[in-house]
Backbone bond lengths (Angstrom), bond angles and torsions (degrees), N, CA, C in turn:
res aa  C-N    CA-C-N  psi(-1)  N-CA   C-N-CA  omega(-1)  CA-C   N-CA-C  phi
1 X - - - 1.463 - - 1.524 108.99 -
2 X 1.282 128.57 126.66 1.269 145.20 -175.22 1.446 104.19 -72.11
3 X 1.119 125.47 126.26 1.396 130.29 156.13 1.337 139.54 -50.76
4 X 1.264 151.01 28.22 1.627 136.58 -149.31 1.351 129.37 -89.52
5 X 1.191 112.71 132.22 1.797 118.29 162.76 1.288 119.90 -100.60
6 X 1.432 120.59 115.17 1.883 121.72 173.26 1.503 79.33 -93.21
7 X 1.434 94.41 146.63 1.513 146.43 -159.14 1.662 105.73 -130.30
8 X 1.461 126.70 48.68 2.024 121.42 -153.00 0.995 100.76 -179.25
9 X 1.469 88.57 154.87 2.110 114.52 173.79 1.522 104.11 -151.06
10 X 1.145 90.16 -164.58 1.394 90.28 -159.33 1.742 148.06 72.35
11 X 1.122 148.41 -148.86 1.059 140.41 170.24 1.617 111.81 -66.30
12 X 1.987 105.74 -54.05 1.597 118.31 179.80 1.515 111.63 -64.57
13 X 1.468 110.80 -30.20 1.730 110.69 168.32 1.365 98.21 -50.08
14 X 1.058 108.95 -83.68 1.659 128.90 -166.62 1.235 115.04 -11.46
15 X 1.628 106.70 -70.22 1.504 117.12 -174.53 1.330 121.33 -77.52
16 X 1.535 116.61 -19.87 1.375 119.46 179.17 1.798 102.20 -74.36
17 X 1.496 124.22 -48.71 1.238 132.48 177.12 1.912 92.26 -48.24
18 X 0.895 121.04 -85.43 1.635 134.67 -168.16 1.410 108.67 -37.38
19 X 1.434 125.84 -31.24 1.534 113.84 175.14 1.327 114.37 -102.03
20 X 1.824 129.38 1.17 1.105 128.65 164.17 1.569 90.97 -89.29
21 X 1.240 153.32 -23.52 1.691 146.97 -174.88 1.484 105.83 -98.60
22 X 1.608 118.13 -6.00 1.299 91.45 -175.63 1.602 108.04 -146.76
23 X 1.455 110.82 -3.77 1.629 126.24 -177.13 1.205 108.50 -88.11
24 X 1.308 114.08 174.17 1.731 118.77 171.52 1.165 123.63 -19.49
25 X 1.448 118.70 -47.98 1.393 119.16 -171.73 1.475 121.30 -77.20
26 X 0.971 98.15 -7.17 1.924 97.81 -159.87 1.700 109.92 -65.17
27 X 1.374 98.81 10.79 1.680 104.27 174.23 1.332 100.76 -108.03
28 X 0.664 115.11 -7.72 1.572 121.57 -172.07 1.375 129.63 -102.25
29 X 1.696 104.51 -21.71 1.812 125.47 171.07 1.374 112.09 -115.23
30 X 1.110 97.91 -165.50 1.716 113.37 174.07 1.527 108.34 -168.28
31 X 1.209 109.01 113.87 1.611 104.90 174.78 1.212 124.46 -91.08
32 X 1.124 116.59 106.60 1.544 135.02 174.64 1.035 131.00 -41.74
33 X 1.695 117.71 -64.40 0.944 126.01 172.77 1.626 127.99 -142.86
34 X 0.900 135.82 140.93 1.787 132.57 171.52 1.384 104.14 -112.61
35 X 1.934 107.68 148.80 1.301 123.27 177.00 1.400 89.41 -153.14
36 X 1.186 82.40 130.59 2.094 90.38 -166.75 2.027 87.40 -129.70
37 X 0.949 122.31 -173.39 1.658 161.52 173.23 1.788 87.41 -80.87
38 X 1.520 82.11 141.37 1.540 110.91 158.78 2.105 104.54 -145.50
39 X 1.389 91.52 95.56 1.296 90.03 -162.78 1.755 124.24 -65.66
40 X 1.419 97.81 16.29 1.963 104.54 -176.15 1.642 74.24 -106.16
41 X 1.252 153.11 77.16 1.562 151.14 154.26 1.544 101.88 -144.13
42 X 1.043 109.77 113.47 1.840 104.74 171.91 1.538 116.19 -60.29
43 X 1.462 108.45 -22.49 1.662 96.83 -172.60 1.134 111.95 -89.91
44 X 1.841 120.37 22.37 1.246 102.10 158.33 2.159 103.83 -110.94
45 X 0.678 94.08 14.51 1.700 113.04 168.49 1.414 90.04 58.89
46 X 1.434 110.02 93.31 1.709 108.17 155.59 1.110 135.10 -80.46
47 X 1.338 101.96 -27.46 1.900 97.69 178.90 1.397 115.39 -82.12
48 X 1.863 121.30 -3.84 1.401 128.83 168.87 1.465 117.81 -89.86
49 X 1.378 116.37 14.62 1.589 119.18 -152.07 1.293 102.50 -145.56
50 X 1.562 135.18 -179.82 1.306 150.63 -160.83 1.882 84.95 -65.78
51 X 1.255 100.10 -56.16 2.412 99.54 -164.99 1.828 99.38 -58.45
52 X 1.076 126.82 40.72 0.755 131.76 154.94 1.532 139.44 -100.85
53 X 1.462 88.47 -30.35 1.521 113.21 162.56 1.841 122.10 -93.02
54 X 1.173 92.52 150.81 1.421 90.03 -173.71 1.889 116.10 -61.28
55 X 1.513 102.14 118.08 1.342 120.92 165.93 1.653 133.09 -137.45
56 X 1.090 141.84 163.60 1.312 143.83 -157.05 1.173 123.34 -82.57
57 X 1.402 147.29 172.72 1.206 128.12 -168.58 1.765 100.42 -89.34
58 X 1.591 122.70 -27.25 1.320 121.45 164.91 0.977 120.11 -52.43
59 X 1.531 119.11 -38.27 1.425 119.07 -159.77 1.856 110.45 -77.29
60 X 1.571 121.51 -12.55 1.617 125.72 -173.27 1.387 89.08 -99.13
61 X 1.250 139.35 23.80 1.693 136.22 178.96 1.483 93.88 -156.88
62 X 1.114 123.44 41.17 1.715 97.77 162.77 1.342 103.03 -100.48
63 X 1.590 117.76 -25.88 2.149 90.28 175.79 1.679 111.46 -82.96
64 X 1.331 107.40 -17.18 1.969 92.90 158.60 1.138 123.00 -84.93
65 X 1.598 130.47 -6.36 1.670 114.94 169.19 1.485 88.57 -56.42
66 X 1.686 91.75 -72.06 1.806 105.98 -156.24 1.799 109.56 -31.85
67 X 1.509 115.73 -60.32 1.668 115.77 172.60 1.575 119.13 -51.95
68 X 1.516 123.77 -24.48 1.483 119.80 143.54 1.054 133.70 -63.13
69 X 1.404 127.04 -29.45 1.513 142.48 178.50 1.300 113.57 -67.34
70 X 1.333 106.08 -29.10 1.343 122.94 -175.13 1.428 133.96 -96.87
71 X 1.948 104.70 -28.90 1.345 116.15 153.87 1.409 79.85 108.34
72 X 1.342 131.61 31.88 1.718 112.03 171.66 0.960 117.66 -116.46
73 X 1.913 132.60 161.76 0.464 159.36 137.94 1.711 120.05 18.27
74 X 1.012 160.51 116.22 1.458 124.18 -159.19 2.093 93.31 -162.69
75 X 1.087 134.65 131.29 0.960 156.54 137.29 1.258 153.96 -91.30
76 X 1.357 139.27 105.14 1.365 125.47 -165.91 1.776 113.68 -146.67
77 X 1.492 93.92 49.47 1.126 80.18 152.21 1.658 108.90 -151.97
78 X 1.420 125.65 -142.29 1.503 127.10 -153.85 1.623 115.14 -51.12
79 X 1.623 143.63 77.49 1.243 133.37 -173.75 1.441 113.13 -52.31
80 X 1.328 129.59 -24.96 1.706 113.01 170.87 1.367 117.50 -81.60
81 X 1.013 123.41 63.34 1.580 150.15 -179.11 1.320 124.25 -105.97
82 X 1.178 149.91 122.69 1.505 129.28 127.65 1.004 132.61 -16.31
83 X 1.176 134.99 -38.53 1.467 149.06 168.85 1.661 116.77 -48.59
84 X 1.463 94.77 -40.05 1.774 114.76 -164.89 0.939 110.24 -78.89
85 X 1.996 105.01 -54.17 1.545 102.94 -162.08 1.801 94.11 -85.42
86 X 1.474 135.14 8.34 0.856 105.31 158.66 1.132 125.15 -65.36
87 X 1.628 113.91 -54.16 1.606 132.60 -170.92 1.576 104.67 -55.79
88 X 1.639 126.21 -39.26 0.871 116.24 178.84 1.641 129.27 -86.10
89 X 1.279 106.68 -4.42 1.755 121.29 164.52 1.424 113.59 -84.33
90 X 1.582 113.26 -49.84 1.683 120.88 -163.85 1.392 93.70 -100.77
91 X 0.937 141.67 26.97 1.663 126.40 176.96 1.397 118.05 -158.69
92 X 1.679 115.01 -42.41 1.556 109.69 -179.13 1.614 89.73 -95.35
93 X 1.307 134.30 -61.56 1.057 121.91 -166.53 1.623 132.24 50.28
94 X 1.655 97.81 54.34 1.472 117.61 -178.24 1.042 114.95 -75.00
95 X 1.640 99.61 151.68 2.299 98.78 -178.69 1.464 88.77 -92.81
96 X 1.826 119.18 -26.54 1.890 98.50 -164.25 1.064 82.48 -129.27
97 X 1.561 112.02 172.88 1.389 131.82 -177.81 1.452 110.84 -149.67
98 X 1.684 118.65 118.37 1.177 98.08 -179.90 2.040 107.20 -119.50
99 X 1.295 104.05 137.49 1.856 82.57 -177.10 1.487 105.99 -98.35
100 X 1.208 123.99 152.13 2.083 103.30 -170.74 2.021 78.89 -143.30
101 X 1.150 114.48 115.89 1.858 115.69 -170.70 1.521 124.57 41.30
102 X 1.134 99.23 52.18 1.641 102.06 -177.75 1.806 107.83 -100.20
103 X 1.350 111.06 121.84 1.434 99.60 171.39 1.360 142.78 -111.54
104 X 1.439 93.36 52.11 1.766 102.00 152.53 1.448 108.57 -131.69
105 X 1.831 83.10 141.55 1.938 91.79 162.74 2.202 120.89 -50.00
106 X 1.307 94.37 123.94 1.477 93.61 152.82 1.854 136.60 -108.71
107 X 1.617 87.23 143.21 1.573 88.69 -155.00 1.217 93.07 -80.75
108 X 1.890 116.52 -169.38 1.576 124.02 -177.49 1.171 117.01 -65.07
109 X 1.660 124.95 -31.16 0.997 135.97 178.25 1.891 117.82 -43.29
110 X 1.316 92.52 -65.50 2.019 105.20 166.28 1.526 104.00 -57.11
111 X 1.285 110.55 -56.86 1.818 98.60 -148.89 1.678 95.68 -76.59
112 X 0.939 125.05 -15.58 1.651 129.51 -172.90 1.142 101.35 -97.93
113 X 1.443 141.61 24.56 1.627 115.73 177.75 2.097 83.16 -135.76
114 X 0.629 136.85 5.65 1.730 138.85 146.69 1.320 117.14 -50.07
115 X 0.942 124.64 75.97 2.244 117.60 174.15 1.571 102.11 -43.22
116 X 1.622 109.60 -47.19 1.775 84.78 178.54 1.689 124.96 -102.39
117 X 1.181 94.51 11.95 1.927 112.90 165.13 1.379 128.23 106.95
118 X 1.297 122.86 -179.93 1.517 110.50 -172.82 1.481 109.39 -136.54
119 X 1.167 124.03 106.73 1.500 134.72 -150.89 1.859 95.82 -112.02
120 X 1.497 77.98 151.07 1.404 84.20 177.63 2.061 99.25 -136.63
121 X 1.301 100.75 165.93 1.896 114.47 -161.39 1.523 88.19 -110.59
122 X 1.165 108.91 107.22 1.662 91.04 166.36 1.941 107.05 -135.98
123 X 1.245 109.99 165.79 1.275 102.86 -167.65 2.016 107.95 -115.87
124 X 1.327 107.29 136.95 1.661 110.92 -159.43 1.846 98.01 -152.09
125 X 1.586 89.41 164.76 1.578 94.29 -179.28 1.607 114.86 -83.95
126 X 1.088 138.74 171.91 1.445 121.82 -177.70 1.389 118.33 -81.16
127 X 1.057 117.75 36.88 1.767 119.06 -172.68 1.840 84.65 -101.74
128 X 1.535 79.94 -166.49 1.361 99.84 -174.67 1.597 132.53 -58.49
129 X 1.049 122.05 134.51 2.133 124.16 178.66 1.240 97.20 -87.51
130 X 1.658 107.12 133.81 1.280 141.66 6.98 2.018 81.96 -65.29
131 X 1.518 87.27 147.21 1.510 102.51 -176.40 2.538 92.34 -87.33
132 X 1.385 77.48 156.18 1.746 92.08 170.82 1.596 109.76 -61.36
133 X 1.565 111.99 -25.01 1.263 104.55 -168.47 2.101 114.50 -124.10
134 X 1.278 79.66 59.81 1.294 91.20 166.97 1.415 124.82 -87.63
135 X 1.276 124.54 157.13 1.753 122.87 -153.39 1.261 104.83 112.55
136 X 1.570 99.99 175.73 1.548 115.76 -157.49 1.883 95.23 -91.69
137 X 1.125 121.31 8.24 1.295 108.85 -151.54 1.710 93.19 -139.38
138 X 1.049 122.47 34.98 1.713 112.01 -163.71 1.969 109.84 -73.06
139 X 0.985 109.89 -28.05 1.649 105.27 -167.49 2.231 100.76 -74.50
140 X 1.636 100.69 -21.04 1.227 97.05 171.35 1.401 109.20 -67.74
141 X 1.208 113.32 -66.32 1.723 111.07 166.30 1.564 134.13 -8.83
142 X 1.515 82.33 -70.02 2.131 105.00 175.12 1.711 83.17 -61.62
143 X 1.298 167.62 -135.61 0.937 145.71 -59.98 1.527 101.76 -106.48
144 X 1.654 104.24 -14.06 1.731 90.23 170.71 1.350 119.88 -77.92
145 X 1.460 104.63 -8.52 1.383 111.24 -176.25 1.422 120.56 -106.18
146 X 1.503 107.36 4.29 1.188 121.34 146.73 1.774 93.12 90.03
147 X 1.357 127.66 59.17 1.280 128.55 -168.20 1.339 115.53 -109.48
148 X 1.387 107.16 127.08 1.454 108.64 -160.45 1.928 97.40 -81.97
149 X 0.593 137.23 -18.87 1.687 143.51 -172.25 1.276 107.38 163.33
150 X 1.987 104.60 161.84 1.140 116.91 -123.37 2.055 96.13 -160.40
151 X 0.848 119.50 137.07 1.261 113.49 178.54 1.618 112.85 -106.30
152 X 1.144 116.49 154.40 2.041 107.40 158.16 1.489 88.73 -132.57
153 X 1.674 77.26 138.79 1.629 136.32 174.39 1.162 126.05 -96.91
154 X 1.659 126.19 108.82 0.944 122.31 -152.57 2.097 85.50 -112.84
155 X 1.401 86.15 131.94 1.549 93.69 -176.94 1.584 128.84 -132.46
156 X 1.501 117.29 -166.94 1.564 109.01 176.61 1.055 111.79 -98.70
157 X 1.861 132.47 100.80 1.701 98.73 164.33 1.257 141.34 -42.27
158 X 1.000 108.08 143.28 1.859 92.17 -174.50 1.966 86.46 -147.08
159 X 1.064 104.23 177.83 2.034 106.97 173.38 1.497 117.32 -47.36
160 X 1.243 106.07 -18.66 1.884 100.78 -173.27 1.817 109.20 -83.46
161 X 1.190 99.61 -158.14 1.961 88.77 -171.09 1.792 77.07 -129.77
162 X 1.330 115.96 113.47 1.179 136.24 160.15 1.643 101.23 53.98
163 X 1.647 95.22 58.22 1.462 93.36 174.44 1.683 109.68 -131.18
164 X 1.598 120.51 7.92 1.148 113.79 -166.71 1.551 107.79 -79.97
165 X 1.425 119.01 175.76 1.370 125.44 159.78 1.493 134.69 -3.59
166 X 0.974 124.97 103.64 1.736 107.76 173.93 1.570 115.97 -76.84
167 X 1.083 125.51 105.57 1.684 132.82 161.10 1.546 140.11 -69.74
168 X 2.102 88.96 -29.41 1.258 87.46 -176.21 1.421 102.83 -159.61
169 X 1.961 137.44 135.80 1.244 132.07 -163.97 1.476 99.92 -125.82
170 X 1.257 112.73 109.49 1.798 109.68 143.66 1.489 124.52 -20.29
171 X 1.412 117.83 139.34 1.439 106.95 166.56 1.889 105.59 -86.14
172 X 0.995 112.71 147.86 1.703 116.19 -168.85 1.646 107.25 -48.72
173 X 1.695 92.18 132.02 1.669 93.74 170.69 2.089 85.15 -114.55
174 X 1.824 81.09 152.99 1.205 101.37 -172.57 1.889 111.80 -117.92
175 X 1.316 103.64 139.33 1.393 117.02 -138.03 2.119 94.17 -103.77
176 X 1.371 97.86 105.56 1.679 100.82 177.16 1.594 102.63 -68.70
177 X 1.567 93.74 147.87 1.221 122.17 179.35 1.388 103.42 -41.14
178 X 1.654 121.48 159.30 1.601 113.20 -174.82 1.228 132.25 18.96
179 X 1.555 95.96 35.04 2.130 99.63 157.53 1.606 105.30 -73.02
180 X 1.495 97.05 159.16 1.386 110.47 166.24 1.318 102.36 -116.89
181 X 1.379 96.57 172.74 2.045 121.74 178.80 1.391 97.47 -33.38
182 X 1.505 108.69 -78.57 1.135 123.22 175.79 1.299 116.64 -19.94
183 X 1.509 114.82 -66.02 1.768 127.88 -150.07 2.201 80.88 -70.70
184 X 1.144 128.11 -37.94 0.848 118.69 -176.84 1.760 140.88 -49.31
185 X 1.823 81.83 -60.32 1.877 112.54 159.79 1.745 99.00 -39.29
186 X 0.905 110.24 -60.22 1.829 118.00 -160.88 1.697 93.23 -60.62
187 X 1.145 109.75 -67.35 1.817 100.68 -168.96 1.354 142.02 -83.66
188 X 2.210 81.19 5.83 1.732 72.34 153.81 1.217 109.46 -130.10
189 X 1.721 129.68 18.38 1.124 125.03 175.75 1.686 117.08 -57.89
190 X 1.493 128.91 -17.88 1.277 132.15 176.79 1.620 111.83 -84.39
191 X 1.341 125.57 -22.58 1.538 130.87 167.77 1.648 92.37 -78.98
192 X 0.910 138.00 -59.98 1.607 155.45 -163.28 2.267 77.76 -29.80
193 X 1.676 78.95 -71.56 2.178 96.08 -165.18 1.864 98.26 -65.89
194 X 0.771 137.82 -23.04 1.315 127.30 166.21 1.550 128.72 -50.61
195 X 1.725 96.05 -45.85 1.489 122.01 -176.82 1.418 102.56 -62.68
196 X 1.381 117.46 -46.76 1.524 134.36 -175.27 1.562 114.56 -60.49
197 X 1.719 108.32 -28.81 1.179 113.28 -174.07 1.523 107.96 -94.49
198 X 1.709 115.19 -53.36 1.395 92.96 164.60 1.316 138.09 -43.31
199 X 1.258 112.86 -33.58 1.614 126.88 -167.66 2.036 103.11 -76.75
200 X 1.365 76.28 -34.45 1.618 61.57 166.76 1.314 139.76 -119.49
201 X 1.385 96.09 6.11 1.393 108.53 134.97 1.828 141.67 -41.16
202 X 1.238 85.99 -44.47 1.871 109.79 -176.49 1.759 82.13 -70.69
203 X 1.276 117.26 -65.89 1.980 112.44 -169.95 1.609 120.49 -35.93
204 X 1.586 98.25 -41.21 1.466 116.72 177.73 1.730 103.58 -73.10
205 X 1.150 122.75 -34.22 1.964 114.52 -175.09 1.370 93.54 125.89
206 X 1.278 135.30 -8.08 1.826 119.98 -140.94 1.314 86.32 -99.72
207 X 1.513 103.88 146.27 1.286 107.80 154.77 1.913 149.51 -55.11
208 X 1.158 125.25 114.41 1.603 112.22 -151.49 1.308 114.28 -67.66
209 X 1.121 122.03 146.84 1.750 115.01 -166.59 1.328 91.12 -78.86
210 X 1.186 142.89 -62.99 1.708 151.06 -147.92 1.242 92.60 -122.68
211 X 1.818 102.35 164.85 1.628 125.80 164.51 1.475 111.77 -86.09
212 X 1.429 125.90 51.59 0.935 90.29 162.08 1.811 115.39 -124.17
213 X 1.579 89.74 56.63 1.721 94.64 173.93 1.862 111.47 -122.22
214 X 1.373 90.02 49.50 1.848 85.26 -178.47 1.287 106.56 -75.22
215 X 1.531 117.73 112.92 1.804 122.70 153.29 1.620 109.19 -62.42
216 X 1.980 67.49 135.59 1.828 85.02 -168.53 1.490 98.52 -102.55
């Protein structure tokens, strides 16, 4: 049985949590633990991040309903703690880690104690990694820059800010005229949990349903 911790909120929390608890695999893992955003905390920087834009009071608690709904494990507040890396060394003790909109940096301590790694979902144009649009804010970027579609990259944290390894690529979602941030988060947070599932699928032996795990 696979170990996992989602590391997310938001729409990409949501769905990435929901298809490791409720898709093919969920015989196959066990989720340990969740640490999502509590967006009234500055150290997860809201006014630099998606809670900056207008959203609902459901929408800053949908990966803690769902981790209540579910009876798990659930955390939300400062991970560079004593507190954390206890709970998260002596108690969840995950082999994978995936973060899908989470807003705090993780140090070596978290991303280095995973045997099968600690990936993060981030969203970029299809040119070259490190992508142009690294930061907490990339879908604002793509639309100031007028971007017709956009891939997410599922990668290694490592110390840089969205510079680790690429493991795993979305096939391109394409961005309707006068979308917002928002309209964005929402339609590709379900490719976002797909990527998560093939990919960890391949960790488990299984065969991948779709292409969309090309190592870059």
């Amino acid at each position: 049985m696979l170990r996992v911790s989602v590391f997310g909120s938001y729409y990409r929390g949501y769905c990435v949590l929901s298809e490791l608890l409720s898709g093919p695999l969920s015989d196959r893992i066990k989720i340990v633990g969740v640490a999502t955003d509590d967006p009234s905390q500055s150290f997860v920087s809201p006014s630099r991040r998606v809670w900056q834009y207008e959203h609902t009071a459901a929408e800053r608690i949908l990966v803690r309903g769902l981790a209540q709904r579910f009876g798990l494990d659930l955390y939300e507040g400062k991970v560079k703690t004593p507190e954390f890396h206890s709970l998260y060394e002596d108690v969840w003790k995950p082999d994978l880690c995936v973060s899908a909109t989470f807003g705090q940096r993780i140090d070596s301590r978290i991303y280095g104690y995973c045997k099968k790694g600690f990936y993060n979902l981030h969203p970029c144009d299809l040119g070259p990694w490190p992508s142009r649009y690294a930061g907490p804010n990339p879908f604002k970027h793509m639309l100031e820059d007028g971007m017709s579609r956009f891939v997410i990259r599922m990668h290694e944290v490592d110390d840089g800010f969205d510079t680790g390894r690429v493991v795993a690529t979305s096939e391109p979602v394409y961005i309707p005229e006068g979308a917002t941030v928002q309209d964005l988060h929402k339609m590709s947070a379900p490719i976002a949990a797909l990527l998560v599932r093939n990919f960890t699928q391949g960790l488990l032996g299984q065969p991948v349903e779709a292409d969309h795990t090309a190592a870059q």
